[in-house]
N, C-alpha and C positions, 0 to 999 in steps of 0.2 A: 408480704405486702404492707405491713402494720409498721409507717415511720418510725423514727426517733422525733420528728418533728413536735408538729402541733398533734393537741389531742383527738382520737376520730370519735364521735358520736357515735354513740350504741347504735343497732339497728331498732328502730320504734314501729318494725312490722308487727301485725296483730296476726299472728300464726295459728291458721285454723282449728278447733279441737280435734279434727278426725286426724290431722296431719300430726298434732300431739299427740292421740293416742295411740301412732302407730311406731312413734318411738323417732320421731323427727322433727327437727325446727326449726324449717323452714319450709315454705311453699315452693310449690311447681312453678307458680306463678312470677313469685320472688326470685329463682334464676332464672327464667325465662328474660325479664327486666333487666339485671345485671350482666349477663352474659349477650341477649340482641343488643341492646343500650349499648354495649362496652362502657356502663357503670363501674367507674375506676373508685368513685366514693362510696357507693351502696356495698360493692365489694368490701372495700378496709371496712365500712361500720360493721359489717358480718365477720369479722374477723379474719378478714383475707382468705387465701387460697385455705389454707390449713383450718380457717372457722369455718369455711362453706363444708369441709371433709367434715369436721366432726359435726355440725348440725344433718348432714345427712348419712349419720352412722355409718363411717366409712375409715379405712384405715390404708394412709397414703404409699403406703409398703406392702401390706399384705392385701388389700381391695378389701371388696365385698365375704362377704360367708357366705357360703353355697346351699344353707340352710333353706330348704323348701318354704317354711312359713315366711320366713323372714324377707326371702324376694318376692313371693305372691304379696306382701303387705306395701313392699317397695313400688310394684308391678301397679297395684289399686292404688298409689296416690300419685305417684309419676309418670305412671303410661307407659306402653312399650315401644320399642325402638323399630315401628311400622309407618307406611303411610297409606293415607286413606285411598284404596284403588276406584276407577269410576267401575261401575257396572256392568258387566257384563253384558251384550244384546242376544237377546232368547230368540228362537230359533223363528218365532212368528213374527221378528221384525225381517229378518232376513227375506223370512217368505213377501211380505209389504214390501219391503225395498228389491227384489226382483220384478212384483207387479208394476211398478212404476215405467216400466219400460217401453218406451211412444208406442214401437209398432206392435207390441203385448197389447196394450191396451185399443190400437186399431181392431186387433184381429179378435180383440174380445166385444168392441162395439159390432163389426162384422157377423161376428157369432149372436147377438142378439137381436140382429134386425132379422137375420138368416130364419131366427127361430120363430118369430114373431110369423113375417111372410111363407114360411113352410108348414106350420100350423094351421095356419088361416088358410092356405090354398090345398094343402095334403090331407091333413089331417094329423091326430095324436096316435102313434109315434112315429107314423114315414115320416112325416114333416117336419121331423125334428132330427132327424140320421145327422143329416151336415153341422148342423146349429150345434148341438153337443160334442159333433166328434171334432170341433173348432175347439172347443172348451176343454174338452179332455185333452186332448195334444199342448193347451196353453198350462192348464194346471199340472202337466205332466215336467214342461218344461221349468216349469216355476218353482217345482218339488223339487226337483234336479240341481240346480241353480241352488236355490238356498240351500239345501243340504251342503251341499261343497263348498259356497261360503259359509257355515254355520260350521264347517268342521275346521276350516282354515281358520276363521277367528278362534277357534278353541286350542289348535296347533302353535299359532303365534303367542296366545298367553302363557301357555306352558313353555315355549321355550322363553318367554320375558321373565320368567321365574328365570330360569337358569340362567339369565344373563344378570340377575340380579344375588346370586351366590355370593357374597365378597363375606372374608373370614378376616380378625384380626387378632392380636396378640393380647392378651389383656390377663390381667393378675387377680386371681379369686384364692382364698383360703391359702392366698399368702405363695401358690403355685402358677408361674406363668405358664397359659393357655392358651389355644387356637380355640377361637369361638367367632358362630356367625355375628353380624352385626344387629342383627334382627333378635338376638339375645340380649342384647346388652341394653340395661338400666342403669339410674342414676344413680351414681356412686360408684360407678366401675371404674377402675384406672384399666386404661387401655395403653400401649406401645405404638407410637409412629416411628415411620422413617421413611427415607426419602421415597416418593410415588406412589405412598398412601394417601387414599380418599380420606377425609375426617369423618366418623360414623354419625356423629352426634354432637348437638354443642357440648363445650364444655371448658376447661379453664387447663393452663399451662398447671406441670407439677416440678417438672426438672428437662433438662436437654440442652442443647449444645444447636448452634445456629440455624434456628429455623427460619425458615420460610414458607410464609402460606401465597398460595395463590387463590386470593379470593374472586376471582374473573367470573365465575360462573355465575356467583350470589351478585357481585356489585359492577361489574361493568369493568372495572381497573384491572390494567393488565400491568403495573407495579407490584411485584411481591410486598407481603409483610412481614415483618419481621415481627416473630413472636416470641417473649421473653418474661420474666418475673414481674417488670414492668408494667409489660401491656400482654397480660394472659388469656387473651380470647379467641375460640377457638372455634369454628362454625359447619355443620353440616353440609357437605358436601363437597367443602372447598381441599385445595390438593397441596400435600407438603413438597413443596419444591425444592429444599434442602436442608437438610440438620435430621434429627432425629430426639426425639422430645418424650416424655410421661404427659398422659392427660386424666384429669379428672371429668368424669363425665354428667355435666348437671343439668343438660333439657336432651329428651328423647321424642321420635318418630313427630306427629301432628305439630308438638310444641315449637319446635326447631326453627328455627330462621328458613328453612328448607323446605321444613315441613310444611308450613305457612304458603311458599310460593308454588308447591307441588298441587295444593289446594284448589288453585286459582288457575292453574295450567288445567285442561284436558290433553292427554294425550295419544296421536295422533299415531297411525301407523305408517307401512313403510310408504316411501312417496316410489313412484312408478319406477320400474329399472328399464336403464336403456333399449333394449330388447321388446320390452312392453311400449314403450313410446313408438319405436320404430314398427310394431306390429299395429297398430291402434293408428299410426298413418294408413299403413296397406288397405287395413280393414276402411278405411273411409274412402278411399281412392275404389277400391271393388264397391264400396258400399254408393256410390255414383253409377258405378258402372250397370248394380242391378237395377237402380234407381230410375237410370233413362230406358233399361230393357223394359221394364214394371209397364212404365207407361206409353213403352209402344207397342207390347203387348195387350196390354187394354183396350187403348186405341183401337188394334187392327180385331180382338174378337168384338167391340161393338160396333165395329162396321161392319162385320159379317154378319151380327146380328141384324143390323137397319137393313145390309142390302139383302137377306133372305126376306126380313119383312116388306121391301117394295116388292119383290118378285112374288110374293105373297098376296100384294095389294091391302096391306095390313097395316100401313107404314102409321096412319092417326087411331089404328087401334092397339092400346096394351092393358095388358091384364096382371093378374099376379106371377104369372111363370114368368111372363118377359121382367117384372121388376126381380122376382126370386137368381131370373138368370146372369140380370146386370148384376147384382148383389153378389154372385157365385165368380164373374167378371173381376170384379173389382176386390175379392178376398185373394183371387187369384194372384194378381197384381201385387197386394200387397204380401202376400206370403212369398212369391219370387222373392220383392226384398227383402225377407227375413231371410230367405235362403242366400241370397246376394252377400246381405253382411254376415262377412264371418265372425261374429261375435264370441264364437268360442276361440279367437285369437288369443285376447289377455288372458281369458280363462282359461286355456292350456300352459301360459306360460304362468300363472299365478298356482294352478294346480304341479308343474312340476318344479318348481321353485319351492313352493311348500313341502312336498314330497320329498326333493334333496336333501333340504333342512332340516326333514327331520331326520331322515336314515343318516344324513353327516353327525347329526348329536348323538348314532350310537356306535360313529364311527370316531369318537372323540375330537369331532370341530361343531364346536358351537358358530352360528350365521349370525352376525348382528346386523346385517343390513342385507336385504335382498338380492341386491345385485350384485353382490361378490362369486353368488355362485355361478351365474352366467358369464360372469369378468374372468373367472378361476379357468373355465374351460378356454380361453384366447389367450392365456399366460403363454410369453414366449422367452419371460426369466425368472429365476428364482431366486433373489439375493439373501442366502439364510445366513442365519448366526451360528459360532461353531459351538461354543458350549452350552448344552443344554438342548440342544436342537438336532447337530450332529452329535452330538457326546450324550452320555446318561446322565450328567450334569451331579455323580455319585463319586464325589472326590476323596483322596487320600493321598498324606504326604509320602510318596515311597522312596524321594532320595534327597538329602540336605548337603549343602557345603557350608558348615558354620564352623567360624574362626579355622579357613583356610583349607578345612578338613573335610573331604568330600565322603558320604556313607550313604550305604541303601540301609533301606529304616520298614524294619518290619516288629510286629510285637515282641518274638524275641533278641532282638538288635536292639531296642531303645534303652537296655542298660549298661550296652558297651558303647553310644554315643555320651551318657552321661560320666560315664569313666573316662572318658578321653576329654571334658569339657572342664573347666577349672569353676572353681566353687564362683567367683567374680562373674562369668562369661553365663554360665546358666541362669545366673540371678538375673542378667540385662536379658537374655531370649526370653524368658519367661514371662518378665517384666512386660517383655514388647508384645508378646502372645495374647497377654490375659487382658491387659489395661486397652491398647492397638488397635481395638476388635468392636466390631458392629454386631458380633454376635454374642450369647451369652449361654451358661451354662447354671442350668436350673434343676430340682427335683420336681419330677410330677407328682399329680395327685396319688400315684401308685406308689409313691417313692424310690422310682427309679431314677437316675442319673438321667437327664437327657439334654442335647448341643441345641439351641434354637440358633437362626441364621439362617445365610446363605450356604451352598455348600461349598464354595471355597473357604469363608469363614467358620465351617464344620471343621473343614479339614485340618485347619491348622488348628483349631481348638483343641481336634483329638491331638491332635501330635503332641500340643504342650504338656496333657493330660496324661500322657505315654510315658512324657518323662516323668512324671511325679511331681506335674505341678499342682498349686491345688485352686481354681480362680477367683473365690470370693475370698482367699487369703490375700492373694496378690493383689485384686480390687480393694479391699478394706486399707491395705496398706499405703496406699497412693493417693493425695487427692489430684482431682483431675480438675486441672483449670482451663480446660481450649481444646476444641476438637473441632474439625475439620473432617466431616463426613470423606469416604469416595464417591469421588463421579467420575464419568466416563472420558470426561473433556482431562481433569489435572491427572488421573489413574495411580491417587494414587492417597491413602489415610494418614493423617498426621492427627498426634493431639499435644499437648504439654500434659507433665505431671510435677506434682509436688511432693518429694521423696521425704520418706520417716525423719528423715535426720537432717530436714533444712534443704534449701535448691531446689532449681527447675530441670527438667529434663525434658525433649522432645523427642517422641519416636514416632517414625515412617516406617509405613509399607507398599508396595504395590506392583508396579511394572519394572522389571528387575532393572532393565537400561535405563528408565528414568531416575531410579532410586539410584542405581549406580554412579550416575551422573552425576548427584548432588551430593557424593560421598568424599571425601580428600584423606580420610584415615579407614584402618583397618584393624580387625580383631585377628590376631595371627595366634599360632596354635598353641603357645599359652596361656591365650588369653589377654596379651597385654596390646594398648592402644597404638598402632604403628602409621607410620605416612603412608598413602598408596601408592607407590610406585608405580612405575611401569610393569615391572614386571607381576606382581601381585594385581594389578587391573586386567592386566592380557590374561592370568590365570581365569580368574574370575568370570571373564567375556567367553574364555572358553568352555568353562561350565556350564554358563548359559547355555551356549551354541550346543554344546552336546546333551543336557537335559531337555533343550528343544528339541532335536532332532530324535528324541527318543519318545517324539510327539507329548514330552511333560508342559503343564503350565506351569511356568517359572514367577517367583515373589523374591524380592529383597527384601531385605530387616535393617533396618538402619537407627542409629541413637545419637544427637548432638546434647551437651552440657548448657545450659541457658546462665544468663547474667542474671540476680536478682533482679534484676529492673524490668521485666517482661511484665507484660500487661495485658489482661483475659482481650483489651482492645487492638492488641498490638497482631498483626498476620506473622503466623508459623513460619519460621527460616525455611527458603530453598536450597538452601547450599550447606556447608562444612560439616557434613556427616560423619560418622563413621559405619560401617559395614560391619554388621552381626554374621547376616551369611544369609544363603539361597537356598532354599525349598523349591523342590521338584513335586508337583502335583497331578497324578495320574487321572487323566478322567477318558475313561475306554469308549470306544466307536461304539453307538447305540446298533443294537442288532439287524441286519434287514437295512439301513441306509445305503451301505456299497448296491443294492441291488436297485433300492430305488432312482439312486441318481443315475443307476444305467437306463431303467424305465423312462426316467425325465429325458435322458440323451436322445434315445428310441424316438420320443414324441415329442422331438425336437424343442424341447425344452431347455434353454443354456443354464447351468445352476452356479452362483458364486458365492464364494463364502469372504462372509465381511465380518473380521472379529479387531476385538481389541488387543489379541493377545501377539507375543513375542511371533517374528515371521516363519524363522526354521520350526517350530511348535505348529502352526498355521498349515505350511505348506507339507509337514511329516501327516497332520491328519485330512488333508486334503487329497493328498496322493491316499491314503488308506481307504479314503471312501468314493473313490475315483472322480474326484473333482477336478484335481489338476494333472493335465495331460502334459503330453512334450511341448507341444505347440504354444499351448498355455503361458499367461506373465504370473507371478505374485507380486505383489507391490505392496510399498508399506504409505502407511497416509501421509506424514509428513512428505515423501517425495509427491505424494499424488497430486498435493497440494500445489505445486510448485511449478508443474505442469503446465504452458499454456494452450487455451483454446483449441490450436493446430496440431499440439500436440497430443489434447486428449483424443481428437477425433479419429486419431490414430490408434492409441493406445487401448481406448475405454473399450471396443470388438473383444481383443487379446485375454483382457485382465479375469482373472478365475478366481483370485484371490486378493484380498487388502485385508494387510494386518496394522497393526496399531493405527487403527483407524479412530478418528473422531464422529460423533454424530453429526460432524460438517460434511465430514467426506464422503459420508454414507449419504448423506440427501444428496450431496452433488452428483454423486455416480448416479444413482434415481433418477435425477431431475433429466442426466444427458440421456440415458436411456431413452427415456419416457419421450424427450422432446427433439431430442437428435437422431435418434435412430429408429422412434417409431415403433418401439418395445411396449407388449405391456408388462408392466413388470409387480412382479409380487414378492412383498420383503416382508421379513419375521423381523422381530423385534422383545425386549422383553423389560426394559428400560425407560425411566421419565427423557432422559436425551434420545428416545430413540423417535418419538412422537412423532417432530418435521418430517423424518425419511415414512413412518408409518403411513400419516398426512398425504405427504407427496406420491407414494404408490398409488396404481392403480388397484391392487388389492393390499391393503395391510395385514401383517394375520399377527398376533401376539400371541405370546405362551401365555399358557392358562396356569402354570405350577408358579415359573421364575418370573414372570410378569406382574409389574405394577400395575396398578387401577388407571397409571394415566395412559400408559402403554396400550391398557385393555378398551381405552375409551377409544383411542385413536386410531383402532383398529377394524375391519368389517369383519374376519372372521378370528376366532380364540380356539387357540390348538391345543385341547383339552389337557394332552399329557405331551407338549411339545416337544413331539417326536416328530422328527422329518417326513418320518413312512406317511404321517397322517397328511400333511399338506398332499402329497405327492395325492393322495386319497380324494382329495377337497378337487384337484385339478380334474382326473377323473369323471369327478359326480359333474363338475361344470361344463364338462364335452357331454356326459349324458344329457346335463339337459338342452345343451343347443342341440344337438342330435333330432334328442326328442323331438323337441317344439318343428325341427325340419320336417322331420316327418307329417307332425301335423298338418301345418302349412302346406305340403303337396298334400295329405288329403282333403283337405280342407279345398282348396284351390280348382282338385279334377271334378270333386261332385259339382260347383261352383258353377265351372266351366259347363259342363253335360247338362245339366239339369235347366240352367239358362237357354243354351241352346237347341232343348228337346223341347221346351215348351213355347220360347219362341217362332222357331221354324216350324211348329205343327200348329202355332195361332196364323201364324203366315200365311200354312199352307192351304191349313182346313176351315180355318176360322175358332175352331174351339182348342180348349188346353189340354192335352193327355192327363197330364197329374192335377188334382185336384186341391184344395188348399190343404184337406186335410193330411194328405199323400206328403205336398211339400213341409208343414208342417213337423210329420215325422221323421223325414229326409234330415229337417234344419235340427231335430232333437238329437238325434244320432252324430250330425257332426259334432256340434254346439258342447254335447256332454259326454254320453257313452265313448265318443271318440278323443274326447279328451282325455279324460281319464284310462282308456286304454290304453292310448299311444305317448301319450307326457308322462305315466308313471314309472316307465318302462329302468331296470334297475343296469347299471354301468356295464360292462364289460372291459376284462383284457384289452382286446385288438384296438381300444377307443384310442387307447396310450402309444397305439403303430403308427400313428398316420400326423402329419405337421400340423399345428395349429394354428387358426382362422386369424389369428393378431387381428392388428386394432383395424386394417382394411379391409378386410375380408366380406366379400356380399354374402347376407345371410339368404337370399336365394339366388343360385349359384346357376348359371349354365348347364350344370345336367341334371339340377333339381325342375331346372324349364321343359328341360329334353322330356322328361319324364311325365311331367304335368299335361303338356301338349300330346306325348304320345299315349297316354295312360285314356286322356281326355279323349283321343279318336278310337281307341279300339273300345274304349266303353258305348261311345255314342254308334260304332258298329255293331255291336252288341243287342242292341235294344233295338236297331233299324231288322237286322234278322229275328228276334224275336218280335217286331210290330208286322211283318211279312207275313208273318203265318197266320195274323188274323183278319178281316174285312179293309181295313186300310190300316198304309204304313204308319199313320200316324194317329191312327184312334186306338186308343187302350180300355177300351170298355173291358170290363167284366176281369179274371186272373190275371190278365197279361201285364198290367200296371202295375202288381203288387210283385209278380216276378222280376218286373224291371227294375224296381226300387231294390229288391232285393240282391239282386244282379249286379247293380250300380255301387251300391255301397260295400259290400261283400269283397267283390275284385278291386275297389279301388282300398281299401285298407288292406288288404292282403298283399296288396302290392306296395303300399308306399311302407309295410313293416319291413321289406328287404330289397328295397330299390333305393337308398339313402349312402353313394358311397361316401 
């Protein structure tokens, strides 16, 4: 950072003593300034990137030392890499924010006039029977309630931890490491690349064409370009291309991040569809008890006045006649508490919560509510093949280099290197070691270990097989240009600068594409030859038959550069030469073939959308029974090309798209979704894969192979992205529509009965059989104990036999009415033979009223537990 120019002024901060004496020289404070600022001059007067390393005791190769004193010393002047969470709410606000509830608080005003007028006229304690067992049933309800929201707010925070796991690469005692980010302090060097979050601010050290996307901190949806330049680097924002070293110099509170996390409260899930549509019902019923309430009322205080004219009593009242209107009107108003089914949202908030959590030990983490309710109406399944159907546990097991086709196992790799000329090994190697996004490092334990992806494992082992050695071949090269992969070009380029003068450019990636850009060839001694036709047809057929033996197929490619190339100038597409093709085995994850039978069963269509070569595609598609006779594969480039009339044809058929882009993948989504009325659920694991994540009705991202921006874009993360588990997540989503049906017919039949037993016996007698206290325990039974019984209820098999509800589906259906209505008349028959046996059909004096409640609620859960087809 330190021109040749003009001279930079010292830095004239006045550096704390504690910060002196803890063997550092410079303030928290002082990169806080430089790095928010993007202080391009406070920087150079610190001596640039390399003076801020050593003022805070750090080493831009090896990081930090692992020395316990030495980071507690770190830890106590720079902070740790946390942010400040709001508080918790204790279980006695929950219990206050349940009291708050209008007709809670009627039925507690009720309960205290009850008490007042039964005292005064009865005496202490008859005259208080009603008055408290008001109060008991409201505190009973109120206990109930909070508890199960006090335990759901405790279930969401723990799983907010889990969603806030993110690990990154970073270099301590001179060994690269996986560590959380909630570990890391100032001074760390840490590893980006593409579709990492930035942990922490902090300053550029080295890399190759970054891109940040700062959208989330500043509003701009312009990437930045991040370079020696302009080295700043900020908390939270997302590397949208290249792969870079950082130094890490403000942590957690301090942060540009930190700062605005501050000022946010955060907020929880907003209602899921499911919950809107049941919070209608419940208001529409909740009318319905509303006009019953008050003609109910109505008709027992006219029974009331016309006993008292027949009385001739009509201008005298006393305390019974006020105690009895009081006992009138709690009636009334405890109808509509029974009226509103209030334990609507709360059944689907208790079995949403309940999914969530048993799906986090069935390895899918829920990042938004409503994916598990969406999960059970899934009517596709667009997954990725590697890593998702595959173990994503790669190895090179066949090569065709320089024209020479071999299956490559440990003892084979020393009869490919006799067969390879001393020239032709030097370039594969060259391209292996230097080529690569991945790197090979010693651990803290001093073992050997491949960091990357696992297709960048695989070829690192292979190189390594042969006796290459890669921080020889790195040291030997400088590398001036590199050109990360992504999903859109598929395919790694860099320049290098060779020991002995010249440039050189090497490719890799999707063997057709690389092949494409190739016009020479390494033939089998080694020497540089034109491609022919016939040495291209050989080549093609390699492919075709490494594919077909279900391998991921790579090209290795090297062109000669002019002196005159320029770290500004874009990597050639064209005049290659062909090193040779690797075949990379990655085996069918176990248990997949059965689940996509599963998915078939329950009418689930599954298609597999990958990037890789077709005959590879459709050899493990058929393996895990995705593509049938009937079935198309199609590759993206044709899909593209497609019109309109034609996809409306095609897009039913299609089971498979191979070298697809992350365009083709959202387009197929989007016509799903809005063409044919699917709802659809795609995996992802990719910063390109985000739109199609976006565009789903559910996204799910792997949790291993998935990027931070993949993982943001997602509603649920599939812990160990395995297919089995999606398949699992669909499941838990039929449980809980399931569930919540259930509820809903029971909820609905007591509803039903309980209106109609008290209305037609105010009708008929003038008074109410059930009493408020009665309906009060009626509406607690639904409200909670039935929630919680019938919403937490756990999946089954047979869930997965039967077609799913898609996105038109009524969630109460024709025989969930049959059921309600008939359920609703054999109960209210019920209760008419048991009111028979006593003095009149409709007076419940004495046992019979508490058999009937019992009766009521009893047969109508028992029934709606196996009347749900």
């Amino acid at each position: 950072m330190t021109s040749s120019g003009a001279q930079v002024k010292p830095s004239d901060e006045k550096v704390p003593e504690e910060v002196k004496a803890a063997g550092f020289e410079i303030s928290g404070d002082e990169l806080g300034t430089i790095v928010e600022g993007h202080d391009v001059k406070k920087l150079k007067s610190h001596g640039g990137v390399d003076g801020i390393a050593e003022k805070l005791s750090t080493s831009t190769s090896k990081g930090l030392s692992s020395d316990p004193d030495s980071l507690s010393k770190r830890q106590d002047i720079y902070g740790i890499n946390k942010f400040a969470e709001s508080e918790a709410k204790s279980f006695w606000v929950f219990v206050w924010e349940a009291l708050q509830d209008m007709t809670l608080m009627i039925l507690g005003v009720c309960a205290f006039v009850s008490l007042i007028v039964g005292i005064a006229t009865e005496g202490w304690p008859k005259g208080a029977h009603d008055g408290l067992g008001i109060v008991a049933s409201i505190l009973l309800v109120v206990f109930v309630t909070a508890t199960s929201d006090y335990r759901q707010s405790l279930q969401f925070k723990d799983l907010d931890k889990e969603k806030k796991k993110i690990s990154v690469q970073v270099t301590r005692d001179g060994c690269r490491q996986k560590m959380s980010i909630y570990e890391l302090l100032a001074g760390d060097i840490v590893h980006l690349s593409i579709g990492d979050q930035v942990p922490a601010d902090g300053l550029f050290l080295s890399g190759f064409s970054v891109l940040i996307d700062e959208s989330s901190l500043t509003g701009e949806s312009e990437p930045v370009m991040v370079n020696s330049e302009y080295p700043f680097l900020l908390s939270g924002t997302k590397v949208q291309d290249g792969s870079c070293k950082m130094l890490v110099t403000t942590v957690g509170m301090r942060t540009q991040w930190g700062k605005l996390m501050a000022t946010l409260s955060e907020g929880g899930d907003d209602e899921t569809p499911l919950q809107v549509k049941l919070n209608g019902v419940a208001t529409v019923i909740g009318k319905i008890g509303l006009f019953f309430a008050v003609v109910t009322f109505a008709v027992l205080v006219q029974g009331l006045v016309s006993r008292k004219l027949q009385e001739g009593r009509i201008w005298s009242w006393n305390g019974d006649d006020a105690l009895e209107m009081l006992e009138f009107f709690a009636v009334a108003v405890t109808i509509v508490v029974v009226a509103v089914p209030e334990g609507l949202p709360l059944a689907v908030t208790l079995s949403l919560a309940f999914a969530m959590k048993k799906m986090m030990n069935d390895k899918a983490l829920v990042r938004h509510l409503a994916a598990c309710e969406t999960m059970g109406s899934a009517t596709t399944i667009c997954s990725d093949k590697t890593g998702t159907l595959t173990t994503n546990h790669m190895t090179v097991v066949k090569t065709c280099i320089c024209m020479n086709t071999n299956e490559v196992s440990n003892n084979k790799a020393s009869d490919l290197c006799s067969e390879l000329s001393d020239s032709s090994m030097k370039l594969l190697l060259q391209s292996i070691f230097n080529n690569t996004g991945g790197e090979v490092v010693v651990n803290k334990h001093g073992k050997r270990e491949i960091l990357g992806t696992p297709t960048e494992t695989a070829i690192l082992e292979f190189g390594l097989s042969l006796g290459g050695d890669f921080q020889a071949e790195k040291q030997e090269c400088n590398v001036v240009k590199v050109e990360p992969f992504n999903s859109t070009k598929k395919k790694m380029s860099l320049v290098v600068e060779l020991p002995g003068g010249g440039l050189r450019a090497h490719c890799k990636g999707a063997s057709e594409i690389i092949l494409a850009s190739c016009d020479k060839v390494l033939n089998s001694a080694g020497e540089v030859v034109l491609l022919n036709e016939e040495s291209s047809n050989h080549l093609k057929a390699t492919i075709d038959q490494f594919a077909n033996e279900a391998l991921r197929t790579l090209c290795l490619a090297y062109k000669e550069l002019d002196n005159g190339f320029s770290s500004e100038d874009p990597i050639p597409d064209s005049g290659y030469t062909c090193i040779g093709i690797v075949g990379i085995k990655d085996p069918v994850r176990p248990g997949v073939k059965e689940s996509v039978a599963v998915c078939r069963s329950a009418g689930i269509t599954v298609r597999m959308v990958t990037g890789d070569n077709i005959n590879t595609a459709k050899a493990i598609a058929r393996e895990c029974g995705i593509l049938t006779d009937d079935g198309i594969a199609i590759e993206g480039p044709e899909f593209r090309e497609k019109s309109e009339e034609e996809l409306l044809k095609l897009i039913p058929k299609i089971q498979v798209m191979a070298r697809s882009s992350p365009l083709d993948k959202h387009t197929l989504v989007k016509h799903l979704r809005n063409t044919f009325g699917e709802v659809v659920a795609v995996t992802g694991d990719g910063t390109n894969d985000a739109p199609a994540l976006h565009e789903a009705d559910i996204g799910l991202a792997m949790g291993i192979a998935g990027t931070e921006v993949a993982k943001e874009s997602a509603d649920v993360i599939i812990l160990d992205d395995n297919f089995s588990t999606i398949v699992t997540v669909a499941k838990w989503g039929r449980s809980v529509y399931i569930n919540i049906q259930k509820f809903v017919q029971f909820q609905l039949t007591v509803n039903v009965v309980a209106l109609i037993v008290n209305f037609t016996s105010a009708c008929v007698t003038g008074s109410a059989p059930l009493t408020a206290v009665q309906l009060l325990w009626v509406n607690m039974i639904m409200d909670t104990l039935g929630a919680l019984a019938l919403a937490t209820e756990p999946p089954n098999d047979d869930l997965m036999k039967r077609l799913p509800v898609g996105r038109k589906g009524n969630f109460i259906s024709n025989v969930m009415w049959r059921n309600i209505l008939g359920q609703s008349l054999y109960q209210f028959m019920v209760i008419w033979f048991l009111q028979s046996r006593g003095k009149s059909i409709f007076s419940l004096d004495g046992p019979n009223s508490d058999l009937v409640l019992n009766t009521l609620i009893f047969n109508t859960f028992v029934f709606c537990q196996v009347n749900i087809d």
